[in-house]
C-alpha positions as CSV (number, residue, x, y, z in Angstrom):
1,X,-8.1,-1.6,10.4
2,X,-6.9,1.0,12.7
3,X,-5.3,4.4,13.0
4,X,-5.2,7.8,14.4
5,X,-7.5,6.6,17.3
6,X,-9.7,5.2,15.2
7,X,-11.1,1.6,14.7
8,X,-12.8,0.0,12.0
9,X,-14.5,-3.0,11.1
10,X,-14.8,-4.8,8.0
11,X,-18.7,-4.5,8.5
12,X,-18.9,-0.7,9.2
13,X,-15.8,-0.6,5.7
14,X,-18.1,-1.9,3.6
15,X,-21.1,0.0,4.6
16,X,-18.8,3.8,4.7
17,X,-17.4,2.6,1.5
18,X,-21.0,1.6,-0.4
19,X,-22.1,5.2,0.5
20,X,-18.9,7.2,-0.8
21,X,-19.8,5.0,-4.0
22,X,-23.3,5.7,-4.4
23,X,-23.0,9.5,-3.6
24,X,-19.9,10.1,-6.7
25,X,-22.1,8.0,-9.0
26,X,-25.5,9.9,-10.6
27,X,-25.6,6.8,-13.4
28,X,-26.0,3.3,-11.4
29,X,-26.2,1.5,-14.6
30,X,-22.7,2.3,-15.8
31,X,-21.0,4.1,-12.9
32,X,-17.7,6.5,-13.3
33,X,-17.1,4.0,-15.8
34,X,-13.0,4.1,-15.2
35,X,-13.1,8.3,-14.8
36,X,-10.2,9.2,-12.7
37,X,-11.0,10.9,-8.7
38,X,-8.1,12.3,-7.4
39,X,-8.3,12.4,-3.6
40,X,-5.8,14.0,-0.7
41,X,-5.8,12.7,2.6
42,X,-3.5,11.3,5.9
43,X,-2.4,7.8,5.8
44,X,-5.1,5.7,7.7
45,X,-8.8,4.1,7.6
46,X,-10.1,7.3,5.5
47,X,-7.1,7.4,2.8
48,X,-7.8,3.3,2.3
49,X,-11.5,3.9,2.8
50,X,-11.6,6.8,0.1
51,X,-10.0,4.6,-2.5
52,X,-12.0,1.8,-1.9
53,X,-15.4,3.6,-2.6
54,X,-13.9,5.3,-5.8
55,X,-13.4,1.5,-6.6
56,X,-17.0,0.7,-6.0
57,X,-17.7,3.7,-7.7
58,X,-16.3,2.3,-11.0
59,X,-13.5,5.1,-11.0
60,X,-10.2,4.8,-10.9
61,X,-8.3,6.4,-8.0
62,X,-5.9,8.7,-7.9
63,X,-3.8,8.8,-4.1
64,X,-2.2,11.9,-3.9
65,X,0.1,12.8,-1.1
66,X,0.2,15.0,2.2
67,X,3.9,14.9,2.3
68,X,3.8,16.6,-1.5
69,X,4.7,20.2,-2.4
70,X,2.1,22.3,-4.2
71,X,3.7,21.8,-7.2
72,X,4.1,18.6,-7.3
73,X,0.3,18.1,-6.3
74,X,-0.5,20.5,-9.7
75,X,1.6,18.6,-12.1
76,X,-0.4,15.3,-10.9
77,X,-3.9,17.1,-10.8
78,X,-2.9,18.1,-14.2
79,X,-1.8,14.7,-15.7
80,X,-4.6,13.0,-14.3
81,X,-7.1,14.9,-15.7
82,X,-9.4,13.4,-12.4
83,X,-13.3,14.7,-13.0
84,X,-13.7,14.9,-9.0
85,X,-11.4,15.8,-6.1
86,X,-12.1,14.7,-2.9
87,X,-10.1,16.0,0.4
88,X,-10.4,15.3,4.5
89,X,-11.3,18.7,6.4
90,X,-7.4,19.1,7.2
91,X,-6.3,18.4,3.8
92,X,-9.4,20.6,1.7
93,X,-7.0,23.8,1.9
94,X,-4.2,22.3,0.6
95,X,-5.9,20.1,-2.3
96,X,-7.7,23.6,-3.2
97,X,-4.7,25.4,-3.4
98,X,-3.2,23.3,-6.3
99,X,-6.6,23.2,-8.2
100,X,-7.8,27.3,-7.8
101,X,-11.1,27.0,-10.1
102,X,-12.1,23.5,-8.7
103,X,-14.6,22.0,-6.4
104,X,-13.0,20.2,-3.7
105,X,-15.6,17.6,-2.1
106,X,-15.0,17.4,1.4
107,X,-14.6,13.2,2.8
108,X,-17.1,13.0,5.4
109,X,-15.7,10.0,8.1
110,X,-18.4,10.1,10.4
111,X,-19.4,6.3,10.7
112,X,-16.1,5.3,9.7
113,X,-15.6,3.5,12.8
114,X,-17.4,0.2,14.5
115,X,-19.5,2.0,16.8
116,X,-21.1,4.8,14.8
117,X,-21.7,2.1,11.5
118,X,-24.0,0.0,14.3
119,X,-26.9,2.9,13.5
120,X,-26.7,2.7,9.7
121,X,-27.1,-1.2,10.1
122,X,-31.3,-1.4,9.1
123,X,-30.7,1.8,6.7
124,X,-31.6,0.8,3.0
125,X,-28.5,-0.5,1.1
126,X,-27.4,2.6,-1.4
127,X,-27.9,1.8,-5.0
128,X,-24.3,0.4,-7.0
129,X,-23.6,0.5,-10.2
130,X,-22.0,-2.9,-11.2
131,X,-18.8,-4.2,-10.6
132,X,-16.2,-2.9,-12.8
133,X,-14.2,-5.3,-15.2
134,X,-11.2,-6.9,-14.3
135,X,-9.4,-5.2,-17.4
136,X,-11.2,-1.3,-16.1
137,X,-8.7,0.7,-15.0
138,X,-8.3,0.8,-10.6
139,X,-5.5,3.2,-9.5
140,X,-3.4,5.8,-10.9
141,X,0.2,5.8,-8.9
142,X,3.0,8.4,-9.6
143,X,6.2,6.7,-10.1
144,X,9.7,8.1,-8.3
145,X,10.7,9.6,-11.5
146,X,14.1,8.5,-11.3
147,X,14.1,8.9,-15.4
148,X,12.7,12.3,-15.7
149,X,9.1,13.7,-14.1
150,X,6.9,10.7,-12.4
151,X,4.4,9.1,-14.6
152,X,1.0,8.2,-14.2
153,X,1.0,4.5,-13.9
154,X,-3.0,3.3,-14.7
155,X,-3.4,-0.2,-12.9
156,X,-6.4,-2.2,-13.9
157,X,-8.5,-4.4,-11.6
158,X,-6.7,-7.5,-12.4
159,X,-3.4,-6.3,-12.3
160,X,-3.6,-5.2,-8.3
161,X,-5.6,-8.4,-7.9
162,X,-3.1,-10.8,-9.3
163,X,-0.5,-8.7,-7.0
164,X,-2.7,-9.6,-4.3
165,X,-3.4,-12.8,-4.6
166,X,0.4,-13.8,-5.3
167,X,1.5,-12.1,-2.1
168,X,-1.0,-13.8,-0.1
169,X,0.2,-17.2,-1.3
170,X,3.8,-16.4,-1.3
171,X,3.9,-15.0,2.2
172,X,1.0,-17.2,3.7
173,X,-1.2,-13.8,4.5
174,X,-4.0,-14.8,6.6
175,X,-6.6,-13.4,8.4
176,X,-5.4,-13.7,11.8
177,X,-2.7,-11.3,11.1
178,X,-1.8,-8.0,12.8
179,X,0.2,-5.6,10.1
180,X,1.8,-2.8,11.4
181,X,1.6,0.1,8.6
182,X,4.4,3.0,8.6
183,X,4.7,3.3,5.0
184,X,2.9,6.3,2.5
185,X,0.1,5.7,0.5
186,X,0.7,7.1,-2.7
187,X,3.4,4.0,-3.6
188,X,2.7,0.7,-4.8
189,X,5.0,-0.5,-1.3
190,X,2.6,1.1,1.2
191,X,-0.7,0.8,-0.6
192,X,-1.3,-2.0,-2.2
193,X,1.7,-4.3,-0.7
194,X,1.0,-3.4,2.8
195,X,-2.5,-2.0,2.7
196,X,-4.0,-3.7,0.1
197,X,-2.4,-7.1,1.1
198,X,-3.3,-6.9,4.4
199,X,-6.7,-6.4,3.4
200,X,-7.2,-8.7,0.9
201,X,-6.4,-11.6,3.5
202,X,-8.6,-10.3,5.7
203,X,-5.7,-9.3,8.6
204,X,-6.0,-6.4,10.8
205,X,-3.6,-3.1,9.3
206,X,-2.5,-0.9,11.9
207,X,-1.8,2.3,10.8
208,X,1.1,4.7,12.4
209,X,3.1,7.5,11.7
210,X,6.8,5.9,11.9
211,X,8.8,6.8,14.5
212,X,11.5,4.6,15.4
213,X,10.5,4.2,19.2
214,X,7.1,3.9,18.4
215,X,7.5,1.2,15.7
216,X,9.9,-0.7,18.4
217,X,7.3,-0.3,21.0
218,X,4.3,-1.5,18.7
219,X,6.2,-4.7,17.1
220,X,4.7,-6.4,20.4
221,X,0.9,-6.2,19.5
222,X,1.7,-7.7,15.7
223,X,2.6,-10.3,13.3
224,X,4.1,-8.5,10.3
225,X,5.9,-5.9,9.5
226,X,6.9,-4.2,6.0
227,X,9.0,-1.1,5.7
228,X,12.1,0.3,3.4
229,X,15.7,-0.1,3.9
230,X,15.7,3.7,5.3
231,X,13.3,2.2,8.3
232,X,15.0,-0.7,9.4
233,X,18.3,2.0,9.9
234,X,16.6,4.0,11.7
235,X,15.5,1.3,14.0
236,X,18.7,-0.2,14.5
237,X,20.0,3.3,15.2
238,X,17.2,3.9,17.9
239,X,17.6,0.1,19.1
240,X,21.8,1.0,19.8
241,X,20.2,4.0,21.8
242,X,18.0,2.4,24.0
243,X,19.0,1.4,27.5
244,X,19.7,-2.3,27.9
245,X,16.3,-3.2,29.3
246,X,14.6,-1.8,26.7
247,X,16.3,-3.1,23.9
248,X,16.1,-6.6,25.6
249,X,12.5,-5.7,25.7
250,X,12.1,-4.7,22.1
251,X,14.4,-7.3,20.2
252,X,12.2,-10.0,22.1
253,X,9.0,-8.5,20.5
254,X,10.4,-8.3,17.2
255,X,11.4,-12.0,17.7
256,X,7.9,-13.2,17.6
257,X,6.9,-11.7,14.7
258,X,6.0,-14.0,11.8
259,X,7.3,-11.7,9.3
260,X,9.5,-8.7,8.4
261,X,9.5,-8.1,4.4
262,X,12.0,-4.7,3.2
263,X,11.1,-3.1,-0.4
264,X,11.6,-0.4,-2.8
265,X,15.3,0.0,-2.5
266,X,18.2,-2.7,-2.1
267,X,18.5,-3.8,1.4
268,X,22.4,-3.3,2.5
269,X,24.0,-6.8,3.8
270,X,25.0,-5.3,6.9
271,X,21.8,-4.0,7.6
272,X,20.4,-7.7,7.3
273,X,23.0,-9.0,9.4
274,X,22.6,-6.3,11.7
275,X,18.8,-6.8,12.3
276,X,18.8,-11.0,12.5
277,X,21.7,-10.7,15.5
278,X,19.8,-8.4,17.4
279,X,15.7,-9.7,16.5
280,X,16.3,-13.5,15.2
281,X,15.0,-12.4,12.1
282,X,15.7,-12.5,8.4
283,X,14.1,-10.1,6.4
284,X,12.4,-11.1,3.4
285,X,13.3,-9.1,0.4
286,X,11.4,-8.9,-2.5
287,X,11.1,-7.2,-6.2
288,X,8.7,-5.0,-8.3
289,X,7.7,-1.6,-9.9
290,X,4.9,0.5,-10.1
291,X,4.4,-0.6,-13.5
292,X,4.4,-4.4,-13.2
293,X,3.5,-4.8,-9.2
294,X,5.0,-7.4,-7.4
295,X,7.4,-9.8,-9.4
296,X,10.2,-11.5,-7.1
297,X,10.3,-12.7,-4.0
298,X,12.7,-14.5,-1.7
299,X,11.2,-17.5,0.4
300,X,8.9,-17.5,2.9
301,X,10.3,-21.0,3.7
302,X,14.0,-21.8,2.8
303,X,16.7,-20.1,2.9
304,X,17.0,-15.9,1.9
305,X,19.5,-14.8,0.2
306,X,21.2,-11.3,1.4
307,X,21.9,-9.1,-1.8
308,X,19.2,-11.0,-4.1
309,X,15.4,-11.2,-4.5
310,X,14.6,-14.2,-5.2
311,X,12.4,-16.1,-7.5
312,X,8.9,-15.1,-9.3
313,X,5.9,-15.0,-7.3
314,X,3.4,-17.6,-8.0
315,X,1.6,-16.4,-11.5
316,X,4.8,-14.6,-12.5
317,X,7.2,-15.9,-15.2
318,X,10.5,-13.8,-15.7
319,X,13.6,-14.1,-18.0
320,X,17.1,-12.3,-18.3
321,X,18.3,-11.5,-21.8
322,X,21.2,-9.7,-23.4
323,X,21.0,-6.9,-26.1
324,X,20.1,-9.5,-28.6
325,X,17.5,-10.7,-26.7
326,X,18.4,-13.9,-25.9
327,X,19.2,-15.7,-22.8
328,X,21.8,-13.7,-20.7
329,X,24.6,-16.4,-19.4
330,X,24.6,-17.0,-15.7
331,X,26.4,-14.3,-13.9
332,X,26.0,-11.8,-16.7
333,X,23.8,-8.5,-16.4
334,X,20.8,-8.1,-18.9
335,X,17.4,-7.1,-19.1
336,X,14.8,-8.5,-16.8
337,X,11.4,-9.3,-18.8
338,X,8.4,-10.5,-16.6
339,X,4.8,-11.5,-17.4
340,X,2.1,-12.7,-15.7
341,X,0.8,-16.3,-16.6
């Protein structure tokens, strides 16, 4: 894992994590027991590394967002109800100023990194409290509110790790993979699609501020790629931009990818066509909410269909019924009901 000049193994992860856990937790024996910690900080190996030792903690994070208004940081310090806030030195101010009154717990990241961890490698192991459930509760994520004011969505253990597990199946996630990161991580898309995925299959995540010439330029040092519709626009636009050796120079990267996935909004059909005659490549587009994680995907293998989704993800069973309830007709609109199996 990687980001803002900083490099991290999964070795020196575990060990900053274990010690952000053992420090928010006074009772080992049942830890925060689910307790919500809300937490502020920039996209990278401390944001991930943050929520990961609430999880060890046995509370449930809550991701809050840099690119977030005051307000909008009060109404989901309010709804949360989180028992401890916890902020990177940049970020303290901020996270303070929505929540006058409360203690703001500053996330320390030295030894988040491979070097410094080496020195903490004889230290006594900090004292856990158990593994939490698989029903506990693991994240809190904000929806879009596209239906009135976002709403705390709680996701338990299982939930993110059936997610997980699906996508690493579906889109044959491994750990020699190199993902480039662009997304934010207070959505289910960047966090636990990207960051999470990536993770759980062991890959290296590569964290960056997008930037369309920036993205083009750092295609060529990775093996996937997942963004929004919004993305891949502005990287066609920059691509059209570009002088002709650079764009020869960037579409032949991008051709040696193994995977380019869009979410989170419908991907137009001239975008699709637009980015396989100039890279090669079809992007994979796929389905889910907040709510419900990950539910459709198209192929990994086969054929992908611009303007659809595809089919459930392995562990996923879905149905499309009418106002009755029962079985829409082909062609018709209705109701999408999923479940897990």
């Amino acid at each position: 894992m990687s980001g803002s000049g900083a490099r991290v193994s999964y070795g020196a992860l575990d060990a900053w994590t274990a010690r952000l856990a053992s420090s928010l937790t006074t009772d080992q024996t049942a830890g925060l027991a689910g307790a919500p910690v809300a937490f502020l900080a920039e996209a990278g190996p401390a944001h991930l590394a943050t929520l990961l030792g609430i999880l060890r903690a046995g509370g449930m994070a809550v991701p809050l967002s840099p690119l977030h208004a005051r307000p909008e940081l009060e109404y989901q310090l309010a709804t949360a109800a989180a028992v401890e806030l916890l902020a990177t030195p940049a970020l303290r101010a901020t996270l303070a100023a929505a929540a006058p009154g409360r203690a703001v717990r500053l996330i320390k990241t030295a030894g988040l990194d491979s070097t410094a961890d080496r020195g903490h490698a004889s230290s006594a192991a900090p004292a856990l409290p158990p593994p939490p459930g698989a029903d506990a509760p693991a994240i809190m994520l904000y929806t879009s509110g596209t239906t009135g004011r976002p709403k705390g969505v709680r996701l338990a253990h299982a939930a993110v790790a059936a997610t997980l597990a699906a996508l690493e199946t579906a889109w044959r996630l491994r750990a020699d993979d190199r993902l480039l990161h662009v997304l934010p991580l207070h959505h289910t898309h960047g966090l636990i699609v990207a960051a999470l995925g990536g993770l759980w299959a062991g890959a290296e995540v590569r964290f960056l501020p997008f930037e369309p010439v920036a993205a083009w330029e750092a295609l060529a040092g990775v093996t996937v790629f997942m963004a929004v519709p919004t993305i891949y626009a502005k990287l066609m636009e920059a691509l059209r931009a570009a002088p002709a050796d650079r764009r020869a120079r960037w579409t032949a990267a991008a051709a040696r990818l193994r995977l380019f996935t869009s979410g989170s909004a419908a991907l137009p059909a001239s975008r699709l066509e637009e980015f396989r005659a100039a890279t090669s490549q079809t992007i994979l587009e796929r389905y889910g909410m907040t709510e419900i994680g990950m539910a459709l995907s198209n192929p990994y293998d086969g054929p992908r269909v611009s303007g659809a989704v595809g089919v459930p993800l392995p562990g996923v069973e879905v149905e499309l019924v009418d106002d009755d309830g029962a079985p829409a007709p082909t062609g018709e609109t209705g109701e999408l009901r999923v479940r897990s199996t």
